[in-house]
C-alpha positions in Angstrom: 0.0 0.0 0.0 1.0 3.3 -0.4 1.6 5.8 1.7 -1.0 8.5 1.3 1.4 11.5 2.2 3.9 10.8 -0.9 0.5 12.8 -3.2 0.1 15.6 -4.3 -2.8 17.9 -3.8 -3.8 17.7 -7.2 -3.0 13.7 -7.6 -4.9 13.6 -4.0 -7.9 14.9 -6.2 -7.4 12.4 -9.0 -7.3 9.5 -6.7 -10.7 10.3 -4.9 -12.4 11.0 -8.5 -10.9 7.1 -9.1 -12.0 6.1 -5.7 -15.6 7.6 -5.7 -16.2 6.6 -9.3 -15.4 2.8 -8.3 -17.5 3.4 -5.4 -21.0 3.7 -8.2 -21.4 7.4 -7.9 -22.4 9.2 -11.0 -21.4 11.9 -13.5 -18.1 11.9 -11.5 -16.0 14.8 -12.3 -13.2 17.1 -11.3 -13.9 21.0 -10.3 -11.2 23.8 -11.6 -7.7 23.4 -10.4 -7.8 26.6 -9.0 -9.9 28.9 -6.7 -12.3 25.9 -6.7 -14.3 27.9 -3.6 -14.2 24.2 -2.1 -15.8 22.3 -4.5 -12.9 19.5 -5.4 -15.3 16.9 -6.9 -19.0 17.1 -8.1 -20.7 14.1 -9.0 -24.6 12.4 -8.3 -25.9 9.6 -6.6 -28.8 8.0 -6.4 -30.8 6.8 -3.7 -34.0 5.4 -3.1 -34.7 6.4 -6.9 -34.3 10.0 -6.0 -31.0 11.9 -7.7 -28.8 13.8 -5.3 -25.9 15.9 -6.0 -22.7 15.6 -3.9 -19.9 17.9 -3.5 -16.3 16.4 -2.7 -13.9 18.8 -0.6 -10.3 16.7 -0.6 -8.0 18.0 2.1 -4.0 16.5 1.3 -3.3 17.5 5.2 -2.5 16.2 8.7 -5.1 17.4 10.3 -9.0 19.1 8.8 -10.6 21.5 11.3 -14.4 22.5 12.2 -13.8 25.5 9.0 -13.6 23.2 6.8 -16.4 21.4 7.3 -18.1 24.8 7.6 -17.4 26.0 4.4 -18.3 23.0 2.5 -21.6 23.3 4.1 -21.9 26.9 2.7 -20.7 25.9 -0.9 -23.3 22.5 -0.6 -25.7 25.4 0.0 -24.7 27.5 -3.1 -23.6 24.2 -5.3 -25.5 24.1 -9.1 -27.3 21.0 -8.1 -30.8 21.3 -7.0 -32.5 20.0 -3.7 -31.4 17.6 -2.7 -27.8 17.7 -2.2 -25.1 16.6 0.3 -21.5 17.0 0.9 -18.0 14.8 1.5 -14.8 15.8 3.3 -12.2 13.1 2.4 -8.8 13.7 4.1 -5.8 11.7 3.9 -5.2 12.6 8.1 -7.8 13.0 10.4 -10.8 15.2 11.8 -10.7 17.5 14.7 -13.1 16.9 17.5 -14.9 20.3 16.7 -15.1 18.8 13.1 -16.4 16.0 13.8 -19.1 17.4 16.1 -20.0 20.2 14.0 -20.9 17.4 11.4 -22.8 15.1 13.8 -24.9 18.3 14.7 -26.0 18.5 11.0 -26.6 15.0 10.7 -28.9 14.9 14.1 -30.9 18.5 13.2 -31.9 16.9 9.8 -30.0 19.8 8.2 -30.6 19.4 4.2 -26.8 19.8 3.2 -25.3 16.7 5.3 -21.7 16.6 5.6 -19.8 13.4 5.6 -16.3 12.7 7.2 -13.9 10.2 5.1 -10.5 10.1 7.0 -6.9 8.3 6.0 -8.0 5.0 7.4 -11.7 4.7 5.8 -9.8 5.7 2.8 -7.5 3.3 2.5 -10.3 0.4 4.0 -12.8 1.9 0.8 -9.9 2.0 -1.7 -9.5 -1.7 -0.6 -13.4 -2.8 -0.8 -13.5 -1.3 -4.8 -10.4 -2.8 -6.2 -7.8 -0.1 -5.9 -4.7 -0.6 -4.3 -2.9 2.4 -3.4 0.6 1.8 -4.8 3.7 3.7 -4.9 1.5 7.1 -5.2 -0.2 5.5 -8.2 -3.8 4.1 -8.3 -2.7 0.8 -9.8 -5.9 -0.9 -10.9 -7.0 -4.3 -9.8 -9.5 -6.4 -11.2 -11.0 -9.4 -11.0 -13.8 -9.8 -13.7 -12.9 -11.2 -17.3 -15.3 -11.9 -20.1 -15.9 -15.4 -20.2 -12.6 -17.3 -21.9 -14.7 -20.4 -23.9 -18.0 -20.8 -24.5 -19.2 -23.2 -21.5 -21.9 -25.0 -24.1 -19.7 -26.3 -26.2 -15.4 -27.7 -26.2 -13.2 -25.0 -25.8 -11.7 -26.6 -29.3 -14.6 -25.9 -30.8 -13.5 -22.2 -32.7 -10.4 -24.2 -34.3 -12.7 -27.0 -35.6 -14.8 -24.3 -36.9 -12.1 -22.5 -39.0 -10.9 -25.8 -40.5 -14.4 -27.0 -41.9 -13.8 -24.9 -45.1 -10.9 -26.1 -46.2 -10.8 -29.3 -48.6 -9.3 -32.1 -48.0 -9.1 -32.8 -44.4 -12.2 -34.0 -42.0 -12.3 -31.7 -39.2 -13.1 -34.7 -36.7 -9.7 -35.8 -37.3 -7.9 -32.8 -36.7 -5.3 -33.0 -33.6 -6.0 -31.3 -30.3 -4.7 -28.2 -30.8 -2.8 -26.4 -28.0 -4.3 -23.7 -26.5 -2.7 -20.7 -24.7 -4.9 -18.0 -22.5 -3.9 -14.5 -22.2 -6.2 -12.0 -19.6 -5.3 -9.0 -21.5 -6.8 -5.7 -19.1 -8.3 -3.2 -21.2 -10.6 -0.1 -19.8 -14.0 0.9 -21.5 -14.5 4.6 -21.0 -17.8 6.0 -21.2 -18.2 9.8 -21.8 -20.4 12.1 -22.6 -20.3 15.3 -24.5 -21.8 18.6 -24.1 -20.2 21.3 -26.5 -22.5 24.5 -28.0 -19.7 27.0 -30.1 -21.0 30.5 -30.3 -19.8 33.8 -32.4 -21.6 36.7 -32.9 -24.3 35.3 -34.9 -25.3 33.2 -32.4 -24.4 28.9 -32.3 -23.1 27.6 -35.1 -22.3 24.0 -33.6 -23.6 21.7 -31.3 -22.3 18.5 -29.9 -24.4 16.4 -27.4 -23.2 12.6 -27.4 -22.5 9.4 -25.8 -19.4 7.9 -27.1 -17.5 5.2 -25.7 -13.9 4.0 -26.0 -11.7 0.6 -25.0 -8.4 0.6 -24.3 -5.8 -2.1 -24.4 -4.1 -1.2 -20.8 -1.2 -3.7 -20.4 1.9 -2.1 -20.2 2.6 -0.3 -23.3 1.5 3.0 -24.0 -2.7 3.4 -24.1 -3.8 2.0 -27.6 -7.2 2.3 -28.5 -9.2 -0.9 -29.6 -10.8 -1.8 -32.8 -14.1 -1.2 -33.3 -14.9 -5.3 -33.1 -13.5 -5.3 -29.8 -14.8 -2.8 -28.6 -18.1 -4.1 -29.2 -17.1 -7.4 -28.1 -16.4 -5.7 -25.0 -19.4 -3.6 -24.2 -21.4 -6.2 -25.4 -20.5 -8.3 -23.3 -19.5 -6.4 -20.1 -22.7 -7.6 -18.2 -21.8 -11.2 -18.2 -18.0 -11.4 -16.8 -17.3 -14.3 -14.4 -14.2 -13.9 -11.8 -11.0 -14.2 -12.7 -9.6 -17.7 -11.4 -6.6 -19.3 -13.2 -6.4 -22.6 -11.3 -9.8 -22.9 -13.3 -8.7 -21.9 -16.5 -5.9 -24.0 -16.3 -8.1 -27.1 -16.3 -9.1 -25.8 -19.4 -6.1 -24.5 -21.0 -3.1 -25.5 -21.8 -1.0 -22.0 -20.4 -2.7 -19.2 -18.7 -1.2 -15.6 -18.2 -2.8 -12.7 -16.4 -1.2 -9.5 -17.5 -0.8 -6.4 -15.4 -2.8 -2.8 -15.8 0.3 -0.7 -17.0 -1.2 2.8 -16.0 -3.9 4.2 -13.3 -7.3 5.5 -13.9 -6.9 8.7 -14.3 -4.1 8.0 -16.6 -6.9 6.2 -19.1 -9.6 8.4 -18.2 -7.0 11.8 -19.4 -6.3 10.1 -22.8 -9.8 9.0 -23.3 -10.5 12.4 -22.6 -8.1 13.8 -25.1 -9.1 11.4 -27.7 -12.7 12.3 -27.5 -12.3 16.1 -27.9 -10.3 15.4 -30.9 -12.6 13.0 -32.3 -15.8 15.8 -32.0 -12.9 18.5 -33.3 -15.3 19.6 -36.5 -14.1 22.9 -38.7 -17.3 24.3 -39.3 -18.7 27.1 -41.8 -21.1 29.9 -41.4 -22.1 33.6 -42.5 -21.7 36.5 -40.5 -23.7 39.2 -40.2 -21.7 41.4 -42.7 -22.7 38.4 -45.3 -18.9 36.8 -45.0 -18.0 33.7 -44.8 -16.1 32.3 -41.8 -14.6 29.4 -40.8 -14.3 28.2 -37.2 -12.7 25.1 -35.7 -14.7 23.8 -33.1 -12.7 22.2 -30.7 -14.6 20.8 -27.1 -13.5 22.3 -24.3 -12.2 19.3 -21.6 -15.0 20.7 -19.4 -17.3 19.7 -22.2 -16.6 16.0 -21.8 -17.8 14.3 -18.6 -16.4 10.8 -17.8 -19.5 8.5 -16.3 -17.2 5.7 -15.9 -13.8 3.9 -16.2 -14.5 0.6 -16.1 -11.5 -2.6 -16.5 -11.8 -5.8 -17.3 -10.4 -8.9 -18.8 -10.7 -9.8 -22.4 -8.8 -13.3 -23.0 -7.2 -13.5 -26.0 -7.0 -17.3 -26.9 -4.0 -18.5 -29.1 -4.7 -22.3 -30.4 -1.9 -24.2 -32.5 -2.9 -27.1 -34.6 0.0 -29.1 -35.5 0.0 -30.9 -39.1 2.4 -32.6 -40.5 5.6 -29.8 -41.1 3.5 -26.7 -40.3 1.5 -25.4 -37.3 -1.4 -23.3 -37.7 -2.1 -20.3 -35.2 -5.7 -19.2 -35.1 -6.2 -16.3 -32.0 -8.9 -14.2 -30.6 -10.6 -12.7 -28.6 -13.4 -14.1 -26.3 -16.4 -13.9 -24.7 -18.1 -17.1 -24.5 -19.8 -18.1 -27.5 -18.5 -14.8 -29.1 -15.3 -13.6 -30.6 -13.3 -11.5 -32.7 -10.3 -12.8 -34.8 -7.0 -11.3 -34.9 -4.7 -14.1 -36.3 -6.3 -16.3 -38.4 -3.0 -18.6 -40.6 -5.7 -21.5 -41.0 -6.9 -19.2 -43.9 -3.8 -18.2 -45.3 -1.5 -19.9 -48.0 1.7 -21.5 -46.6 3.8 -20.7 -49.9 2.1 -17.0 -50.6 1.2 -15.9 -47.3 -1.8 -14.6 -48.7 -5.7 -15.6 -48.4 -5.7 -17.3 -52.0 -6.2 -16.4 -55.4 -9.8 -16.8 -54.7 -10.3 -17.7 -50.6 -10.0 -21.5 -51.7 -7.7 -23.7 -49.7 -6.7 -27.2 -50.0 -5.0 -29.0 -47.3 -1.9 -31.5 -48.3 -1.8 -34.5 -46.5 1.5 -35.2 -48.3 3.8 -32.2 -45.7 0.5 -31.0 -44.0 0.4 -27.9 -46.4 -2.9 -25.5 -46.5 -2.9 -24.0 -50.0 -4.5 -21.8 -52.3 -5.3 -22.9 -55.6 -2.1 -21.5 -57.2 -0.1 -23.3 -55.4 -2.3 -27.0 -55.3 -2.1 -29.8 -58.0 -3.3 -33.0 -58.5 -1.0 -35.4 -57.3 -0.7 -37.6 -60.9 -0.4 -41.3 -59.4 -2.9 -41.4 -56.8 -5.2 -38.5 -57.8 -5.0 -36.6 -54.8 -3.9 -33.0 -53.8 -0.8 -32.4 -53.0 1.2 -29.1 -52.9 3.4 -27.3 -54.7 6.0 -27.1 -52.0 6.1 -30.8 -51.1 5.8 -32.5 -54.3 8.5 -34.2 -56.8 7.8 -32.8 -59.7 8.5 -34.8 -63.3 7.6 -33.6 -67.1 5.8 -36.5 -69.6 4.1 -35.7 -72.8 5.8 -32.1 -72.4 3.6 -31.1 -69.3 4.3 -31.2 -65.9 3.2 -33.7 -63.4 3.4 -33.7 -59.3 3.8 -36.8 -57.1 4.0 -37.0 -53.7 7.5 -38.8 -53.7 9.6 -40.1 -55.6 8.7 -43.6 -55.0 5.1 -42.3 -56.5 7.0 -41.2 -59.5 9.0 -43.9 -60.3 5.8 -46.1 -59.8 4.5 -44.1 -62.7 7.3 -43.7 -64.8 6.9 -47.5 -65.1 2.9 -47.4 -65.9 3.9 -44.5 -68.7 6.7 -46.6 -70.5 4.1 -49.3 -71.1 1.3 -46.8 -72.6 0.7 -46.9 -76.4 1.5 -43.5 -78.0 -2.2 -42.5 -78.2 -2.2 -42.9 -74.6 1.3 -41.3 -73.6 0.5 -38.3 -75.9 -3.0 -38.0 -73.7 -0.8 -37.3 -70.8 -1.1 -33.8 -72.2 -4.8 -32.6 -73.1 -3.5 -29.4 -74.5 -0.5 -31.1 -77.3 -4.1 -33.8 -78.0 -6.5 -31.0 -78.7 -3.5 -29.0 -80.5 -3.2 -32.8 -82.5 -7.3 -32.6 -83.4 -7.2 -29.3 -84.0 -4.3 -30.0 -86.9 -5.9 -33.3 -87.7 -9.4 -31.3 -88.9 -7.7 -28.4 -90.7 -5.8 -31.0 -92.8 -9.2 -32.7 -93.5 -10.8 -29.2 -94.4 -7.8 -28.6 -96.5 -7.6 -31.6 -98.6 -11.7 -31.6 -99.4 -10.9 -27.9 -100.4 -7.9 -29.0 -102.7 -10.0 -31.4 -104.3 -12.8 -29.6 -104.6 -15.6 -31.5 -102.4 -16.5 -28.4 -100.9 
């Protein structure tokens, strides 16, 4: 744990935004840095399906006196919320007697602006009940929900069985056990809401008001935003997370490794921030009074964007090999029971190319264990089989070329083709036998011409 004292006044503030946002409050969200006229934190609960609003006064100090309780009652009284409304004194010391008092005096007259008292040690007992362990001056986030690794309905082979069902030549049910590998990647869905209105002197000319929503993959590389699959993936299925246990998972998988969040809340919550304002950023046009046009870049204001919650999770990512013959096949994704999202997929990818085919086709070769497109598949000439370009022993007869699987295939064939009457031999090569019929009518049309039949 960390020691409380090491923050700043400002990092104070973040960590109770973390702290109170963990804790189900709503519309959670930082005053002004400066002459804040002891409003720290505003946010909303509600109780007994009636909304309240709650000012936050954070003290980073020793020791919080009966003023400060008094003031926060005055600025409770004065705060934008209406009726009704409470107020919070978090401190990361302790309350004076007088404070204390003064509060319990407003609590037992039924005063309408309440004042709670949150000192160091319900702090650091709260920070432990949500999930945030108070580390080295950071919020380090700790979770324990993941969206569901396999789907429990059905084997946890069953996505790698899938993939192989379109390609020819090889019977899924006799595919290997692949083996599988889980990762618990964290990532953070940030929901936030915008409320922008840009005005010259002809009045608004733009408008935002929006919901948006944003994952991030928060391991510990820099913040990288997710797809848009994932995300949905994600928020899909964000009501229906089971707890994290890897002695579980390892009865089901063959490795299991839970990665660490790499940065706090706040941290995710700042660059979700950033990224939304410059997502909404719009250069807009309008026509002044004087009848000129005018361009304006309408950029939202960070006060514009309100974060209504930071919330981490799991997603596995599932890596399954399937071993055949000289190759091994990774297929991985992302999970969330029955659903997923594909981000390496080399079941559906050409071994020779590295491409997805000339036109998506595959063919498997049970000669090496190849998966080919159609470019790069033949039909093995002794036994009538595919086989792959890579693998096979290659041989020319009747001026064409023909694949085997070996060379003992090809000898075994050589010996067929030296006992093949001509006709036969030659019709080792369709093309030089239609060329042959092709000749063979023109001569006919060209000796009935010659001697005048026709």
């Amino acid at each position: 744990m960390a020691v409380l004292d090491d923050l700043s006044g400002f990092e104070f503030e973040d960590l109770m935004e973390d702290v109170l946002r963990n804790l189900g409050y709503e519309n959670v969200r930082q005053a002004s840095k400066t002459a804040d006229e002891g409003r720290d934190v505003l946010m909303e609960e509600v109780v007994d399906g009636t909304r309240r609003g709650v000012v936050v006064e954070c003290k980073h100090t020793g020791t919080v006196g009966r003023p400060v309780v008094q003031k926060l009652h005055s600025a409770v009284a004065t705060a934008e919320f209406a009726d009704p409304k409470r107020g919070i004194v978090v401190t990361t010391g302790r309350f004076t007697d007088p404070a204390v008092e003064y509060a319990e005096q407003l609590r037992a007259n039924d005063d309408p602006y309440p004042i709670e008292l949150i000192d160091g040690t319900d702090l650091r007992q709260i920070a432990d009940e949500v999930g945030l362990d108070l580390y080295n001056g950071r919020i380090e986030i700790l979770c324990d929900e993941t969206l569901r690794p396999s789907d429990p309905t059905a084997s946890v082979d069953a996505p790698v069985v899938e993939q192989f069902r379109d390609v020819d030549g090889i019977d899924a049910g006799d595919l290997p056990r692949p083996e599988s590998e889980l990762t618990l990647r964290p990532v953070v869905t940030v929901t936030a809401d915008v409320d922008a209105v840009f005005e010259t002197s002809v009045g608004v000319v733009h408008r935002v008001d929006d919901r948006t929503r944003l994952t991030v993959h928060a391991d510990r590389d820099r913040p990288r935003a997710a797809q848009e699959d994932v995300t949905e993936l994600v928020v899909r299925n964000g009501h229906s997370t089971v707890e994290v246990d890897e002695s579980e998972f390892a009865e089901t998988f063959d490795s299991v490794e839970q990665l660490r969040f790499g940065q706090t809340q706040t941290e995710y919550k700042d660059w979700a921030v950033d990224r939304v304002r410059r997502a909404y950023t719009e250069t807009v046009h309008y026509t002044g009074d004087n009848n000129v046009d005018y361009e304006k870049e309408c950029e939202p204001k960070q006060s514009d964007v309100s974060v209504q919650s930071v919330a981490p999770v799991y997603l596995p990512e599932i890596t399954q090999t399937t071993r055949l013959g000289e190759y091994d096949y990774d297929y991985e994704y992302y999970a969330a029971g029955p659903s997923r999202t594909t981000s390496v997929d080399e079941i559906h990818e050409c071994v020779h190319c590295s491409t997805d085919g000339d036109d998506g086709a595959y063919t498997y070769c049970r000669n090496c264990g190849a998966i080919a497109c159609r470019t790069h598949t033949e039909t093995e000439r002794y036994v009538g089989e595919p086989v792959c370009t890579g693998c096979a022993v290659v041989e020319r007869f009747a001026l064409r070329t023909k694949y085997f699987y070996d060379e003992e295939n090809l000898e075994a064939f050589r010996e067929e083709y030296a006992d093949l009457p001509p006709h036969q031999k030659a019709a080792e090569n369709e093309f030089l036998v239609g060329g042959a019929a092709a000749a063979a009518l023109v001569g006919v049309v060209a000796l009935l011409l010659f001697s005048g039949v026709v």
